[in-house]
N, C-alpha and C positions, 0 to 999 in steps of 0.2 A: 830204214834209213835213219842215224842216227841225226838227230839237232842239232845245229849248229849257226848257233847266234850269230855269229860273224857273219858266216854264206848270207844267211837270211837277212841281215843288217844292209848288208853291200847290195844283196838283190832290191830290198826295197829304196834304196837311195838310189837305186839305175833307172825306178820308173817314175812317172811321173805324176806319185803322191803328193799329196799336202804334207805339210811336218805335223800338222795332228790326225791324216791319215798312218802316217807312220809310225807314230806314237803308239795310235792306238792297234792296230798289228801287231809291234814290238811285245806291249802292256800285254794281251792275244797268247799268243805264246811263249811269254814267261810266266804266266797263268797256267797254260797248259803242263809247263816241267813243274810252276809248285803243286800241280793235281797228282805228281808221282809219273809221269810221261816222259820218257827220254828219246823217244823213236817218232819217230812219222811212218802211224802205221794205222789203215783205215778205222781195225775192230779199236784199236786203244782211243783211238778219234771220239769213235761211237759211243766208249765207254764215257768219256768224259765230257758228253754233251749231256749224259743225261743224269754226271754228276750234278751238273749245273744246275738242269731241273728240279733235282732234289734237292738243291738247295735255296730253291727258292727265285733262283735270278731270272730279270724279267728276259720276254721272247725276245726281243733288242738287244740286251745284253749277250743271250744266247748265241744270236748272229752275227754280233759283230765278234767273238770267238771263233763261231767257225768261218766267216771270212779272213779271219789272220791265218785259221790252217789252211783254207783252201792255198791261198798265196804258195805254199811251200809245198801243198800236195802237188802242185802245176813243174814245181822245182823241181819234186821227186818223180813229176808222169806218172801220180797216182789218179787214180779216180776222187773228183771234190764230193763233195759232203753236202747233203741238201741242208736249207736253211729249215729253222720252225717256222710253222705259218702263223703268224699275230693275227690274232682276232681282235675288232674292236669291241671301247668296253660300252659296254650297253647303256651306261650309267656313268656322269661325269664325276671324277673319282676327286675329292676335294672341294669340289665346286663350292661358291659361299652361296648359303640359303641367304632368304631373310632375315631371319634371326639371328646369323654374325653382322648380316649388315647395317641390322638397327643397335646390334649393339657397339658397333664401329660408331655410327654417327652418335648415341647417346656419349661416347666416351669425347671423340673429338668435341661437341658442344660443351661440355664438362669444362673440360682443360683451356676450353677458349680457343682453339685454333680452327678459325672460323672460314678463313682460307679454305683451307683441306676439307672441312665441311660443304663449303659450296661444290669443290671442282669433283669431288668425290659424287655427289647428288646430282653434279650435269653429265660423268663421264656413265653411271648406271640407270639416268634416265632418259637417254638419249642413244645409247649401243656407238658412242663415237670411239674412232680409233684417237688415241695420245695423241698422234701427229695433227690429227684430224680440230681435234678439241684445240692445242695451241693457237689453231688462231685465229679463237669465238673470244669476242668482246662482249662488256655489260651490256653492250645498247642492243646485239645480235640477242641476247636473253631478252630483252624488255621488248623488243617487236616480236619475238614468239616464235621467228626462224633465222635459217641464213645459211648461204653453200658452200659447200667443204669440197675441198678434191679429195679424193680416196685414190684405191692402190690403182696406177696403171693413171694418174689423172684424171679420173670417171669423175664427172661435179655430178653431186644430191643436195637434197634438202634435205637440213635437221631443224624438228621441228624443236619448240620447246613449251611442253602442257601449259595450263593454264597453273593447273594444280604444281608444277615447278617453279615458275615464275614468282606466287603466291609463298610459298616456303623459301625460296631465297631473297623474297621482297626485302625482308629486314635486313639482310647479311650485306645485301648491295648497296645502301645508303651512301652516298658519298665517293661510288665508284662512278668515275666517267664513262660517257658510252665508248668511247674509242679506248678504253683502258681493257687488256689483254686479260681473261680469265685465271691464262696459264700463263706467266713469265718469265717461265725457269725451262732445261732442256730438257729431253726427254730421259736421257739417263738421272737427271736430278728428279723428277717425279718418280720414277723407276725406285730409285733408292728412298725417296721419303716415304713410297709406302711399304717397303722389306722393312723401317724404322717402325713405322704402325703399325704393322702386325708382330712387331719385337715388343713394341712397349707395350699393347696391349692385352698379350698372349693372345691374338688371333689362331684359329687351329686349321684354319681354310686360307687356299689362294686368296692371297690380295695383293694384284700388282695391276694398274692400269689396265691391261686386256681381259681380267679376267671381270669385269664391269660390262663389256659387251656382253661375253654370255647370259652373266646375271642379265641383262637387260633383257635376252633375246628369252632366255628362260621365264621369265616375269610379265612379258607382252605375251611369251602362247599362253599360258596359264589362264588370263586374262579374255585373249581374241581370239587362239587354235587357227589363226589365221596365219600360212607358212609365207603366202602368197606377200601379205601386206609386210610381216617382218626382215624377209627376204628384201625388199625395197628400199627400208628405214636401214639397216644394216650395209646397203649396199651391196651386196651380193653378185655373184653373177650367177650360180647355181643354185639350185632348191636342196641340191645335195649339203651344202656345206652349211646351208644354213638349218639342216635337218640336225647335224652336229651339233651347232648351238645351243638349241632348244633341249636337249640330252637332261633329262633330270638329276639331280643331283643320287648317290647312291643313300646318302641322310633321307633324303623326301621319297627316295624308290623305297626302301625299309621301314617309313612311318606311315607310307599310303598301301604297302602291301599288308603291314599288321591289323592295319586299320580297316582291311576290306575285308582280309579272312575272317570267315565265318562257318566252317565248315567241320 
């Protein structure tokens, strides 16, 4: 059966897509005619899934491809096309060690933005979410905790070390206790630190969430306690917070070098 943009255009505006589900099926199969494909036809299907392979595109990419063909194989009463199975990656792929992170706070202390320094040191010593962190005040740092609602309204307690308190002693000088940590919204943190890892050439994630992990990765290292981290984090599964804890592929390849012996 030959393609036909149109048919397939008009089919996916009859159902009931999102416009970036339909984007991206359209995007799907104008990929598949620049792979040299003019037909809807299983074996050329098959050929060109494992173009993809070879070149490289991830297993998500791969399926969201042949879910735009299935869509027209259904058109044609052909038989669809299994998806690839994604494997998880055993190793958090970009993760920040410590070592970009100390070298984040040495550059913030540097330049003086002492701000960013603090909120950065409470958002990775604590595993709080963005939302979460907006609305910890000085004085909730100076008594050492205070309750946050997380996803679904669940209240915990975040604590805050001694050894935290003690490092941002200086920085808070002159801050009220009722004066807000974070004063700005969440997409303005979001964006001030895509600007920090611009200006500093960071090579690793740094956006707010990925400060949980680092934390959640930094406490097992520390306690191997999934139990206790699962708690501080919030959690509601051992599974998810088993993901957290996920070592960085940098620390997976410095401690496997470091072990070979053989």
């Amino acid at each position: 059966m030959k393609v036909e943009m149109d048919k397939y255009v008009e089919l996916l505006n009859s159902k009931n897509y999102s416009e970036c589900t339909r984007a991206l099926y359209i995007d799907g199969m104008r990929d598949y005619i620049r792979h040299g494909f003019d037909e809807i036809d299983l074996a050329d299907e098959r050929r060109y899934v494992e173009m993809l392979k070879k070149e490289g595109k991830k297993a998500t990419t791969v399926n969201a491809r042949i879910a735009s063909l299935n869509v027209y194989n259904k058109l044609a009463g052909i038989s669809i096309i299994d998806g690839v199975k994604i494997v998880k990656e055993p190793f958090e792929v970009d993760g920040m060690d410590i070592g970009d992170y100390q070298y984040m706070l040495d550059r913030l202390l540097k330049d003086g933005k002492y701000h960013w320094y603090m909120i950065t040191k409470v958002l990775a010593g604590t595993g709080m979410r963005i939302g979460e962190a907006m609305g910890v005040t000085f004085g909730d740092i100076r008594r050492g905790a205070c309750q946050v609602y997380g996803k679904g309204g669940k209240q915990r307690t975040v604590y805050f070390s001694h050894s935290l308190q003690e490092n941002l002693h200086l920085y808070m000088k002159g801050k009220k206790d009722d004066e807000k940590l974070i004063p700005y919204t969440k997409a303005y943190v979001r964006t001030a630190y895509r600007n920090i890892k611009r200006r500093y050439n960071i090579r690793v994630k740094n956006n707010p969430h990925e400060y949980r992990h680092f934390f959640a990765r930094q406490m097992y290292d520390a306690v191997q306690d999934l139990v206790l981290i699962k708690g501080l984090l919030g959690h509601e599964s051992l599974n998810t917070t088993s993901e957290y804890v996920k070592k960085t592929q940098t620390v997976a390849m410095q401690k496997y070098a470091f072990a070979q012996s053989w």
